[in-house]
Backbone bond lengths (Angstrom), bond angles and torsions (degrees), N, CA, C in turn:
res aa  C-N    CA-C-N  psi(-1)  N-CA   C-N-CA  omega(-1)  CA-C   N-CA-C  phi
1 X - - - 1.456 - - 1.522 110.82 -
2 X 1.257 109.35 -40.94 1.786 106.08 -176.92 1.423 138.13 -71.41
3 X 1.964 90.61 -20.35 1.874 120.35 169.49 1.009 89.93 -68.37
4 X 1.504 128.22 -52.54 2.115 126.78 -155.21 1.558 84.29 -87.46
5 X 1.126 166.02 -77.67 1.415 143.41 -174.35 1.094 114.33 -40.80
6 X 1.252 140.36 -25.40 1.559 135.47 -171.67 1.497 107.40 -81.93
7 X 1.447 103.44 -50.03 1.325 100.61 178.86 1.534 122.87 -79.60
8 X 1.618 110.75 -21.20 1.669 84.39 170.64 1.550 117.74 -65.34
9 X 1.429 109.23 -23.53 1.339 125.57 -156.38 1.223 86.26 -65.32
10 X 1.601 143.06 -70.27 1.019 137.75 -155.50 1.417 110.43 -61.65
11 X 1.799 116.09 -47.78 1.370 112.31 178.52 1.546 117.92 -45.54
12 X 1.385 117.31 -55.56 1.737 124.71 177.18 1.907 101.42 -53.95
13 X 1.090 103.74 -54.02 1.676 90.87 -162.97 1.866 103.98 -72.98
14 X 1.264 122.42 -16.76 1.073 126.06 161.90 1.554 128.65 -25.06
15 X 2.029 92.74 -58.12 1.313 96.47 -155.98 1.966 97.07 -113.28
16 X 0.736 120.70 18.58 1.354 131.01 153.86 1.552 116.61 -131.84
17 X 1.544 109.33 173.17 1.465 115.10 -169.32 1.192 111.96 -96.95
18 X 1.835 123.09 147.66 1.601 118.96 -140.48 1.859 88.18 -111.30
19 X 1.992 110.40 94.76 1.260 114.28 169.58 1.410 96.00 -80.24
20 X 1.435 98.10 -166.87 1.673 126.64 -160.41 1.727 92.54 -79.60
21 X 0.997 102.80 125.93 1.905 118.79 152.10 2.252 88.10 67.42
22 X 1.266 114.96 24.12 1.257 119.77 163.59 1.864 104.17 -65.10
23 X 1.587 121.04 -60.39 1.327 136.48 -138.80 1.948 88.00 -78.63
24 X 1.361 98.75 -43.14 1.477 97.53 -168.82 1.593 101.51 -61.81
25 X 1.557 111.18 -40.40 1.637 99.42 179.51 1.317 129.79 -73.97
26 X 1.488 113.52 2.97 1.356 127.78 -173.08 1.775 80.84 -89.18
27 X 1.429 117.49 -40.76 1.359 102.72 -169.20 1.512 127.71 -79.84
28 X 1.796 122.48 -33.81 0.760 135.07 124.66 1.523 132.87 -4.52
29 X 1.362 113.17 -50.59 2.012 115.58 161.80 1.039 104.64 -78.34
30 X 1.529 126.02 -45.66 1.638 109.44 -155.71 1.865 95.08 -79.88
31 X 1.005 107.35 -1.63 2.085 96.96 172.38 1.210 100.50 -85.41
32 X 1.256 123.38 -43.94 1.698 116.00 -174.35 1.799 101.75 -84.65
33 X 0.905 128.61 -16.74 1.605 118.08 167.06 1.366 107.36 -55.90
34 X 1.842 101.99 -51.35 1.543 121.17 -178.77 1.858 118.94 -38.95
35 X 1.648 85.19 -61.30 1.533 97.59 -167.66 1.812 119.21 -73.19
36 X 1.516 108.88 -30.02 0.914 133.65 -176.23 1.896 100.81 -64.71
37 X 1.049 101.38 -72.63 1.765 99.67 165.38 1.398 140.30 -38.62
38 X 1.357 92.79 -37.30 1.785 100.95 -175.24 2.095 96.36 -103.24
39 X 1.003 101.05 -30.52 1.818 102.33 175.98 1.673 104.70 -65.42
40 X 1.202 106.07 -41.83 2.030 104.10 -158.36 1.545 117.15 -153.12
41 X 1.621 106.03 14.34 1.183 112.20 176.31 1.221 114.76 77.38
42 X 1.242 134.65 -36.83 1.729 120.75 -169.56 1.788 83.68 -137.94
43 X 1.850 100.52 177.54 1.146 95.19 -166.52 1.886 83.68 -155.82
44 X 1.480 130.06 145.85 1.405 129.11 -178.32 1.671 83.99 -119.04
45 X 1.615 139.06 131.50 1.283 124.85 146.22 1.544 98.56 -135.10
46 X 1.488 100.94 131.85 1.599 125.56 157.48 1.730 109.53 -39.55
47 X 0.832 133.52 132.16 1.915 128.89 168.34 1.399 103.66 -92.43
48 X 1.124 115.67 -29.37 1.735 128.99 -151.91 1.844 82.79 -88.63
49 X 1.642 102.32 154.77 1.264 110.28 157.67 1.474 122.89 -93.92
50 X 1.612 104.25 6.78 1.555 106.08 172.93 1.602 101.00 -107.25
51 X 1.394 92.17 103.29 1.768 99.78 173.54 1.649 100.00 -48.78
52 X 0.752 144.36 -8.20 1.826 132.07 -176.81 1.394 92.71 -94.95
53 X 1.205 137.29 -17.50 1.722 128.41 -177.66 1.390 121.09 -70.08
54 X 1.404 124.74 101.91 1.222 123.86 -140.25 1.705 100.91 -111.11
55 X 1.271 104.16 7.16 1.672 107.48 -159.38 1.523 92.24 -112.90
56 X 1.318 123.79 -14.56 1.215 119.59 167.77 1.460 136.05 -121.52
57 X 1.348 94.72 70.77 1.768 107.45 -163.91 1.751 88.59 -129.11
58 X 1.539 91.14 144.62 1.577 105.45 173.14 1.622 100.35 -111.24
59 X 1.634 98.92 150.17 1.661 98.98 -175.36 1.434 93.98 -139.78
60 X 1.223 122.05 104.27 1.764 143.57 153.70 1.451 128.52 -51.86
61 X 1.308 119.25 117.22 1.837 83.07 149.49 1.416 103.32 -156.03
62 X 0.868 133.38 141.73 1.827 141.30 159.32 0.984 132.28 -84.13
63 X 1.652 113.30 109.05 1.216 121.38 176.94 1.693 119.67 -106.21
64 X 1.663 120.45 113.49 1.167 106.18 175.22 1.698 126.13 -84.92
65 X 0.871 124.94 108.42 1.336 132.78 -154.08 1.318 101.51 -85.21
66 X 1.414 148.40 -4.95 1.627 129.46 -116.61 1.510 73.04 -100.99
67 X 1.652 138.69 -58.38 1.218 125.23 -179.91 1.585 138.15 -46.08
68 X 1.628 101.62 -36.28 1.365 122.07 168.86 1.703 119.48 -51.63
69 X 1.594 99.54 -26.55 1.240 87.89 -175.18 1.352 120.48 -101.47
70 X 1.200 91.89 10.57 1.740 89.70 167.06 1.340 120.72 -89.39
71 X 1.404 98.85 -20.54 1.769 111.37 179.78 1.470 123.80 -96.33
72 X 1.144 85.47 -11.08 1.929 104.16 -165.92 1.781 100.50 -94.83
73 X 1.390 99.41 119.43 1.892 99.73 -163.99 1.407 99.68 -80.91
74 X 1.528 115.22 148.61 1.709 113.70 -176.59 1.369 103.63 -59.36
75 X 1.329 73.92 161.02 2.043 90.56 -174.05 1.584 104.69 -114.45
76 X 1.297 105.05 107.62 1.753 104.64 -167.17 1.858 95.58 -104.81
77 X 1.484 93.63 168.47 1.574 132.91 -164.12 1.605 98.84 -42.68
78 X 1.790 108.04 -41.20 1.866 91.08 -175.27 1.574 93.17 -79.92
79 X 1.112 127.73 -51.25 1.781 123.63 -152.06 0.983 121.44 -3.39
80 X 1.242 141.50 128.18 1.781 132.71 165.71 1.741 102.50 -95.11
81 X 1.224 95.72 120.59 1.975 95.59 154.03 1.157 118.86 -63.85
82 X 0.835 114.19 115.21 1.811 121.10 136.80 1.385 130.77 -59.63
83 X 1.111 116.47 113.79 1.171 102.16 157.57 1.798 143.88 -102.72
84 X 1.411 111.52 122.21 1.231 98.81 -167.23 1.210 134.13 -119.38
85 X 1.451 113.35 40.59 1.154 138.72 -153.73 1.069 118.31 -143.30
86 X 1.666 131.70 154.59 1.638 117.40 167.57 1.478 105.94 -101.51
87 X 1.564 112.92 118.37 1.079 130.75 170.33 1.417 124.29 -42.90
88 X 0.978 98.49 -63.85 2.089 124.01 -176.06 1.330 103.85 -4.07
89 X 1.434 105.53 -74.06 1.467 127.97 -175.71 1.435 128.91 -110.01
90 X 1.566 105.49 37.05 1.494 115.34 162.58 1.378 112.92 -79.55
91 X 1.379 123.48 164.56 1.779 131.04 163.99 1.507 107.88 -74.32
92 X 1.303 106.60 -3.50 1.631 91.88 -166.10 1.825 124.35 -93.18
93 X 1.606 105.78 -0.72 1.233 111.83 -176.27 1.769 108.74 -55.58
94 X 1.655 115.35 141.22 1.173 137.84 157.22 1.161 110.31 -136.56
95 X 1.789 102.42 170.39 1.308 132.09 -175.75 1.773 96.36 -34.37
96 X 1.330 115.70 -71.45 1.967 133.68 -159.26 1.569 86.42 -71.72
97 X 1.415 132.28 -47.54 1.529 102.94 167.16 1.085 150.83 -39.54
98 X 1.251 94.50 -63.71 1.532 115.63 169.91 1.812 121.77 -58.11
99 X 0.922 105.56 -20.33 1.778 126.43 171.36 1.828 86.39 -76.61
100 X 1.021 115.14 -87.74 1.569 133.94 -164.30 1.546 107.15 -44.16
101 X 1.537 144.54 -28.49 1.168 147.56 160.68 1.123 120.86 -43.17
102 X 1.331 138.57 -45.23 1.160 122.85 -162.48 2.075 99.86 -82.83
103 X 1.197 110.54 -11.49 1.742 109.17 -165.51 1.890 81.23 -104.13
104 X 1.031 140.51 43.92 1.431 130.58 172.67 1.904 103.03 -119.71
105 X 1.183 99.65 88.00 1.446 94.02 -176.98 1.290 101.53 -124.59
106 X 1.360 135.42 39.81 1.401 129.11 166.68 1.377 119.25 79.74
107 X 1.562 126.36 -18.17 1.647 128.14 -179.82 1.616 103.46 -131.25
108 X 0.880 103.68 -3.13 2.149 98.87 177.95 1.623 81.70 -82.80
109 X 1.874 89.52 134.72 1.835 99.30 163.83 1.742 98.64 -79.72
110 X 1.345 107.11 178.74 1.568 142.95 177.32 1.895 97.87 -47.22
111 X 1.281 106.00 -70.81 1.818 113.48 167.35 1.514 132.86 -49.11
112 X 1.482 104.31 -41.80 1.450 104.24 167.97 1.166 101.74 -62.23
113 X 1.496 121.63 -78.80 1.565 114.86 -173.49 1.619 133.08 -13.30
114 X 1.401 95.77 -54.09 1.447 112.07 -166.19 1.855 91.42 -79.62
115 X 1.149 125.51 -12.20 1.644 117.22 165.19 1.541 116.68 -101.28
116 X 1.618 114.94 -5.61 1.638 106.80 161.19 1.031 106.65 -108.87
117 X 1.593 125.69 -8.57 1.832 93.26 169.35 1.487 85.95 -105.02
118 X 0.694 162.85 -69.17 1.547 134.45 -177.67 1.680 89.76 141.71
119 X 1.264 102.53 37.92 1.895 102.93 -174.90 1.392 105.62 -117.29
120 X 1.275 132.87 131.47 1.576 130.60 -148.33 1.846 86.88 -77.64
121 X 1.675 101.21 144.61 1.577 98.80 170.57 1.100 128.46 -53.91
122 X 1.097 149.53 -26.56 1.625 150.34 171.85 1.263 100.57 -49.78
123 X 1.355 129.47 -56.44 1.598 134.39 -176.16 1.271 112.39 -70.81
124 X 1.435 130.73 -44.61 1.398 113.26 145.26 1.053 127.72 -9.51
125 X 1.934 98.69 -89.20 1.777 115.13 -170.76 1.943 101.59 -42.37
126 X 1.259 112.94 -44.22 1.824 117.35 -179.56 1.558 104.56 -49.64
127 X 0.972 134.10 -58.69 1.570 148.66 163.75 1.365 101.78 -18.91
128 X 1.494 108.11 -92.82 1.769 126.68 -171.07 1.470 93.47 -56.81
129 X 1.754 143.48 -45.40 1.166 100.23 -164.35 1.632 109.78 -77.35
130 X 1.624 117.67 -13.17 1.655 104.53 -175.16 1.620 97.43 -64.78
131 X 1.559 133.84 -42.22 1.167 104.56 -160.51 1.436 113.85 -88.82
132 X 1.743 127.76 0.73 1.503 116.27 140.47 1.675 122.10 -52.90
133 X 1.242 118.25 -30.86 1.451 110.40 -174.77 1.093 101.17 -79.47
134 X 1.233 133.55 -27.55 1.835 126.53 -170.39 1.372 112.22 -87.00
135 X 1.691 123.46 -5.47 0.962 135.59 -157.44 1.649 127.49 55.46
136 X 1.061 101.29 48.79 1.487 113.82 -179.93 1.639 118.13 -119.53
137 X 1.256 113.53 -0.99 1.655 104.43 -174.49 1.795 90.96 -169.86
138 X 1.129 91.73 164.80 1.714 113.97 -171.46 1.200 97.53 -131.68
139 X 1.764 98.00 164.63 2.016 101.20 146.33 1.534 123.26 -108.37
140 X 1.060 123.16 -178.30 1.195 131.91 169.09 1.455 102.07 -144.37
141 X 1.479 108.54 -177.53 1.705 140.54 169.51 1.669 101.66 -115.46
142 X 1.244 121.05 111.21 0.976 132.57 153.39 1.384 112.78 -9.66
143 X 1.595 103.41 120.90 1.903 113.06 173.23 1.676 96.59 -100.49
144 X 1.345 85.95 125.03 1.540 119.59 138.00 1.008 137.06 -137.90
145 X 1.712 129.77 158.57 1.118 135.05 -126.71 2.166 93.41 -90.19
146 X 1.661 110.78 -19.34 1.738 120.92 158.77 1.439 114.50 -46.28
147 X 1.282 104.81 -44.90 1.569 103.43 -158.54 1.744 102.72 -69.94
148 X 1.454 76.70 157.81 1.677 89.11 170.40 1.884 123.15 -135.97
149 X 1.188 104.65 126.16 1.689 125.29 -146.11 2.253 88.42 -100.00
150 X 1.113 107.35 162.68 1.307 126.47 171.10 1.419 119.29 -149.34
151 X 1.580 119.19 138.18 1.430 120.54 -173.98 1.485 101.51 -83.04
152 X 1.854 108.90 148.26 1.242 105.63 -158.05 1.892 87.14 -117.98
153 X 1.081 130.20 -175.20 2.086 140.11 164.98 1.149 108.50 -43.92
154 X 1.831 105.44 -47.60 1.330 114.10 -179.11 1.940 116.85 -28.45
155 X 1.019 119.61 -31.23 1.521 142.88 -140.63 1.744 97.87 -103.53
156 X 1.320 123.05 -33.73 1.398 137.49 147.34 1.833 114.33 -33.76
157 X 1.599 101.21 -56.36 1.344 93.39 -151.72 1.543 106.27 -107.82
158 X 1.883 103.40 14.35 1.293 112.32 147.94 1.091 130.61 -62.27
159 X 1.345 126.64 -24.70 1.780 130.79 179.48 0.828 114.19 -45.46
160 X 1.841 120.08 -55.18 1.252 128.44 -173.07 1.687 128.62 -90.03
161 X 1.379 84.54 2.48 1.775 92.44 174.64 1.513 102.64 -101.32
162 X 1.395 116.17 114.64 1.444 113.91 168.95 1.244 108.25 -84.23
163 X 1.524 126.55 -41.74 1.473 109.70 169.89 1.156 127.61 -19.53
164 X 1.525 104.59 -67.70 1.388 128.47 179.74 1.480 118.43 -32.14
165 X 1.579 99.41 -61.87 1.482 117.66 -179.44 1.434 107.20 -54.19
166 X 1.177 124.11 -41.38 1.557 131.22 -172.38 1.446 122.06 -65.01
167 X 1.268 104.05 -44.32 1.763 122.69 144.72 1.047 114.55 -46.89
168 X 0.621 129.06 -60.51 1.667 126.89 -170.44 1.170 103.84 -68.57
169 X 1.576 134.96 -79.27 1.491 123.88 175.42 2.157 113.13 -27.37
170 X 1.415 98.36 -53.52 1.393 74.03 -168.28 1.517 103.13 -74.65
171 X 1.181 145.96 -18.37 1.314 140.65 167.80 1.302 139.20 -44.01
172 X 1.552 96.77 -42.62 1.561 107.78 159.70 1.532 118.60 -99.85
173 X 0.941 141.66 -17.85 1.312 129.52 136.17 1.776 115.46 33.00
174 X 1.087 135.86 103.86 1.271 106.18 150.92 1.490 152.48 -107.93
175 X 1.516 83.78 -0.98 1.884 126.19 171.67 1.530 107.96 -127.48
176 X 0.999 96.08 122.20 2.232 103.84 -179.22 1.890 85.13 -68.02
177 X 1.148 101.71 -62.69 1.390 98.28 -158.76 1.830 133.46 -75.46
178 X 1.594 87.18 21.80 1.924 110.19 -165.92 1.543 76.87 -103.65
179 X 1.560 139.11 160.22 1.670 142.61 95.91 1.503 108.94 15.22
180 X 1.611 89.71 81.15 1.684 80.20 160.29 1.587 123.31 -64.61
181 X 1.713 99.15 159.64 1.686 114.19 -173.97 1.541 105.56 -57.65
182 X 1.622 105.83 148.64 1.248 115.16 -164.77 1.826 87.02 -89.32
183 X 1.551 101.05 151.83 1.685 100.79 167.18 1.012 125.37 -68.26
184 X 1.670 116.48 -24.11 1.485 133.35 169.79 1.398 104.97 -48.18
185 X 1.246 131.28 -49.59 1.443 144.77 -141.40 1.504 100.23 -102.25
186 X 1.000 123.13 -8.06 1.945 137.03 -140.22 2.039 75.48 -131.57
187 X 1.152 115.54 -60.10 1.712 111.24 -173.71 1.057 110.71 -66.05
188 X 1.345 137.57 -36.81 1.181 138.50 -175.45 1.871 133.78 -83.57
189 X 1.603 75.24 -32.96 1.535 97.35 159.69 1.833 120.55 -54.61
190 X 1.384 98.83 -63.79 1.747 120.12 136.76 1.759 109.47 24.37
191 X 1.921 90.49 -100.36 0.613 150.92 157.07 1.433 114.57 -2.31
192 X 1.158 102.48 -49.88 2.219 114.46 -155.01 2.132 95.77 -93.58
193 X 1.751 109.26 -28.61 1.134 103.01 175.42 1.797 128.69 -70.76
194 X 1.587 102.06 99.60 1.539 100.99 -172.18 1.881 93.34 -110.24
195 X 1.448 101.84 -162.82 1.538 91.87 -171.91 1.795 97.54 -122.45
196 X 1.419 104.03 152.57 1.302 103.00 -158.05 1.164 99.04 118.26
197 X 1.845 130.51 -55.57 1.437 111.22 -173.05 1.577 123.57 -88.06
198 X 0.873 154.89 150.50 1.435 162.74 150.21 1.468 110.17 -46.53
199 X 1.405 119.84 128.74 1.650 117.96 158.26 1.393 111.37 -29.22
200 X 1.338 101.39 -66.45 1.630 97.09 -147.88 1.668 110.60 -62.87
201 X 1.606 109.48 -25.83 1.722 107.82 -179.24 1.723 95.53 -84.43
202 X 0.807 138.45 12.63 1.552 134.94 168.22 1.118 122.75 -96.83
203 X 1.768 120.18 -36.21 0.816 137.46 -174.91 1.897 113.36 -98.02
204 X 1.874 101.25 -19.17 1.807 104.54 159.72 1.835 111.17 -71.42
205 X 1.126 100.62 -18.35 1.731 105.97 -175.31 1.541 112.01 -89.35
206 X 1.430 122.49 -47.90 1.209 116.50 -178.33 1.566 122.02 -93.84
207 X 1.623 108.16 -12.85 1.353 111.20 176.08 1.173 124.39 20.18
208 X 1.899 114.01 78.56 1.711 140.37 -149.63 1.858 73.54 -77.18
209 X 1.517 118.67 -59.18 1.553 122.83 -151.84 1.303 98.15 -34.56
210 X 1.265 144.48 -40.78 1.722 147.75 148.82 1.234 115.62 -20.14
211 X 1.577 113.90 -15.91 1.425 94.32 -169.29 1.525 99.69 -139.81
212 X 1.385 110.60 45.08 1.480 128.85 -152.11 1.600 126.30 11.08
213 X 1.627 93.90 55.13 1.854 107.88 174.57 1.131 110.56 -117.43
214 X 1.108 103.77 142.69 1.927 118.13 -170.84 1.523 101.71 -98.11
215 X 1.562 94.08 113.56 1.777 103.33 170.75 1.586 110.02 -39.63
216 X 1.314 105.92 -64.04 1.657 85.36 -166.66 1.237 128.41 -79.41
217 X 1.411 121.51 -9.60 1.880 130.44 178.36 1.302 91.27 -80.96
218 X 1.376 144.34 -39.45 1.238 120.72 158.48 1.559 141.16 -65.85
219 X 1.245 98.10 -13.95 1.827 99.85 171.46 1.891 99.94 -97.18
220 X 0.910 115.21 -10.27 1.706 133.88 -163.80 2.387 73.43 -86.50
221 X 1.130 104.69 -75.75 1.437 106.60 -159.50 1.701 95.39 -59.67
222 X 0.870 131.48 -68.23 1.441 130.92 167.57 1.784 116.07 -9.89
223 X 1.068 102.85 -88.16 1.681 99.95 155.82 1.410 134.92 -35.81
224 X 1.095 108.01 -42.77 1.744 109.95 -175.05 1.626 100.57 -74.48
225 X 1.184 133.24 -46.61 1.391 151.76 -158.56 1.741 101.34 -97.48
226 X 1.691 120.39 -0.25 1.189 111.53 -171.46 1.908 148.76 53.61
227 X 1.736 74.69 0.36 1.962 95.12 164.26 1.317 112.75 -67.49
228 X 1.525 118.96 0.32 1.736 117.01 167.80 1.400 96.22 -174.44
229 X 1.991 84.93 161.62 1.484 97.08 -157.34 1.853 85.02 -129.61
230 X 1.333 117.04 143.68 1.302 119.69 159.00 1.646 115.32 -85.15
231 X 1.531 102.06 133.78 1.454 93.09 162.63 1.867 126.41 -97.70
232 X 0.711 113.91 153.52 1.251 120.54 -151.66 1.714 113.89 -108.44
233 X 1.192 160.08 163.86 1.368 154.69 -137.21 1.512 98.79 -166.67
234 X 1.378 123.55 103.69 1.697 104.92 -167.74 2.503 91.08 -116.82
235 X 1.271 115.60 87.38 1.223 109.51 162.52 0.966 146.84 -5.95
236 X 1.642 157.69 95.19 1.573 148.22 -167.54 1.059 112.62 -130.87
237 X 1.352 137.19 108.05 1.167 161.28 -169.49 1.751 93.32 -75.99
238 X 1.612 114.16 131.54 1.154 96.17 -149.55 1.953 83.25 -132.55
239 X 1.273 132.67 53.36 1.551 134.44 -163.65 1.654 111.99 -53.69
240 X 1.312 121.25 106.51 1.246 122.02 148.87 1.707 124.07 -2.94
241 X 1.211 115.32 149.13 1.124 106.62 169.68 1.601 101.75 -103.06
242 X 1.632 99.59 124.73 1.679 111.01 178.89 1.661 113.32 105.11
243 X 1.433 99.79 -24.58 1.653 109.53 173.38 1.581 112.89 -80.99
244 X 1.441 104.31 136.89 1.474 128.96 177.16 1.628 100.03 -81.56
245 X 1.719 108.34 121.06 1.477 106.79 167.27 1.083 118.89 -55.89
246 X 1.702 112.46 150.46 1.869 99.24 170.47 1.257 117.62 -74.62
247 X 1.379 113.19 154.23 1.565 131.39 -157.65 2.207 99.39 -68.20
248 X 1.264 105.99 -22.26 1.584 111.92 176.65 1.693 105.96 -70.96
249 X 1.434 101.44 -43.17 1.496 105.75 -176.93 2.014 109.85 -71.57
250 X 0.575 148.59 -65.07 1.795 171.31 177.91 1.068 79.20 -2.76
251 X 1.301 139.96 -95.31 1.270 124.76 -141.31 1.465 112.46 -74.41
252 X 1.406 141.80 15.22 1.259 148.13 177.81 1.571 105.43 -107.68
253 X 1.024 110.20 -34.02 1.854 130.81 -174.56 1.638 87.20 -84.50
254 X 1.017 137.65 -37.87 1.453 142.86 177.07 1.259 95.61 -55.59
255 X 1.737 124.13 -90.38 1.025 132.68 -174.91 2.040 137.62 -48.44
256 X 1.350 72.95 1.18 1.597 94.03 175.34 1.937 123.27 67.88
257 X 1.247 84.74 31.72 1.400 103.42 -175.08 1.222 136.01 -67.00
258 X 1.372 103.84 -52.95 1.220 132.19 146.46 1.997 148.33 -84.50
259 X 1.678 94.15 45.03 1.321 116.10 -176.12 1.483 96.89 -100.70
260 X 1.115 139.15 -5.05 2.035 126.76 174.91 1.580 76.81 100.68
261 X 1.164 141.51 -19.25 1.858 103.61 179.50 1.480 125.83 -85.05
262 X 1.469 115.15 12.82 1.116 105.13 -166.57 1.955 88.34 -145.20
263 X 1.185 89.21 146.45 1.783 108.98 -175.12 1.413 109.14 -82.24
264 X 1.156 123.35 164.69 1.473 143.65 172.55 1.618 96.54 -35.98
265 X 1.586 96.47 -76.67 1.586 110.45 167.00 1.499 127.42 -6.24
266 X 1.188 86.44 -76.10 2.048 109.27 -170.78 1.530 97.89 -63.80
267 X 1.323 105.72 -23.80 2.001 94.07 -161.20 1.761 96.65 -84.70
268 X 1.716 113.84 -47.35 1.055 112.87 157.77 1.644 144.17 -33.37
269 X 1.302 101.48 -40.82 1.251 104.42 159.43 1.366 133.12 -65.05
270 X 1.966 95.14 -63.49 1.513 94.28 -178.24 1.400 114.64 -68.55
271 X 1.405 132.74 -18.04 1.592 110.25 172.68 1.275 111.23 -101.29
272 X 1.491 133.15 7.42 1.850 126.69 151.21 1.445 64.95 76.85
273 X 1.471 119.17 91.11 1.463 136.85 161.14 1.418 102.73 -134.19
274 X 1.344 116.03 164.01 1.532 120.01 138.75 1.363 126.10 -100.26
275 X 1.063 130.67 145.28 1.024 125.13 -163.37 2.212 128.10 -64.28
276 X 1.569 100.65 -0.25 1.410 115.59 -166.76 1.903 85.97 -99.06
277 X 1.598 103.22 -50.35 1.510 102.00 177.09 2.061 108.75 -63.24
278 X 1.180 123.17 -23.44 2.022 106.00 177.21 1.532 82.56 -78.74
């Protein structure tokens, strides 16, 4: 601790000029950087001696991940974050966060993001997994109105969670100021997703918006909470023996696209497809 105080000390007093009771306040932060880190993981300190100076505050925090990542499932190129948390006043804001917030609206995948905020994907994926570890954000698979979703047990041991239920009503919501959705109506709805059907013919039949519920904050809450599971379609290019691929396919069969490891999803993304053109 006294080498890493010495040397920031020297680096800061280095590059500005050393007034009266400056060195002690350089020392003064680096104890609460200190204590703040090893006490609670993150640390907020003012630099300024005018507590109202808001432009000069440093915000820390340490996350040791090394366990997380054995448990924490990769976060690939389509994923959508969720977010499920209030940001505002978490410990976890950084530099690539705070850039990356304003493009977090619940339907940008992992790749778009990292090409509208202009933050290389690795730092992304670093982003979304701190706010899964803090419990503030999830992933998903991209909703569209093709896919087709199935109710999972999970959906059993909703009955008895009113929390749960309470979340959910206000979640799907689509007017604060309409009759919120009944849970009755919210379980049953649930309920109707088997596999075989498509969103969009499930959602022409039961037409929830009648009952002021938002198609996608409910398949959005479904997923995050594990009351439904998407099934997924993974492609395999399957070549004859002696047959020449077609000349449209080659460069996808090149890129390994079409070997069964990668989903509708992933292929969509990484080749900036739509999904009618893979």
């Amino acid at each position: 601790r006294q080498g890493y105080q010495r040397r920031v000390r020297e680096a800061v007093v280095s590059t500005q000029s050393t007034g009266e009771g400056k060195d002690e306040r350089i020392g003064e932060i680096i104890d609460r950087m200190y204590h703040g880190i090893n006490e609670y993981g993150h640390c907020t300190v003012n630099c300024s001696v005018n507590v109202q100076d808001k432009l000069n505050v440093i915000k820390l925090s340490y996350v040791d991940m090394s366990d997380g990542d054995q448990s924490m499932p990769p976060i690939g190129d389509s994923d959508v974050p969720i977010v499920t948390g209030d940001l505002q006043d978490s410990p976890i804001w950084d530099l690539s966060l705070r850039e990356l917030y304003s493009f977090l609206d619940n339907q940008k995948p992992i790749r778009l993001l990292a090409m509208k905020s202009h933050i290389h994907i690795d730092q992304v994926r670093k982003c979304v997994r701190s706010l899964i570890y803090y419990g503030l954000g999830a992933v998903i698979s991209p909703i569209q109105y093709s896919n087709t979703y199935y109710v999972t047990e999970e959906i059993s041991k909703a009955i008895y969670d009113r929390k749960l239920q309470e979340e959910c009503v206000q979640y799907v919501a689509i007017n604060a100021h309409d009759p919120p959705p009944l849970w009755e109506d919210l379980f049953n709805l649930y309920q109707t997703f088997q596999t075989g059907i498509q969103l969009k013919k499930l959602f022409v039949v039961e037409k929830p918006f009648r009952k002021n519920i938002n198609e996608r904050r409910l398949v959005e809450f479904g997923l995050v909470y594990g009351l439904l599971k998407r099934l997924h379609k993974y492609p395999i290019y399957k070549n004859p023996v002696g047959n020449k691929p077609p000349e449209m396919l080659l460069p996808y069969i090149n890129r390994n696209v079409l070997g069964g490891q990668h989903s509708f999803d992933d292929i969509c993304v990484t080749l900036d497809f739509k999904l009618e053109k893979v």
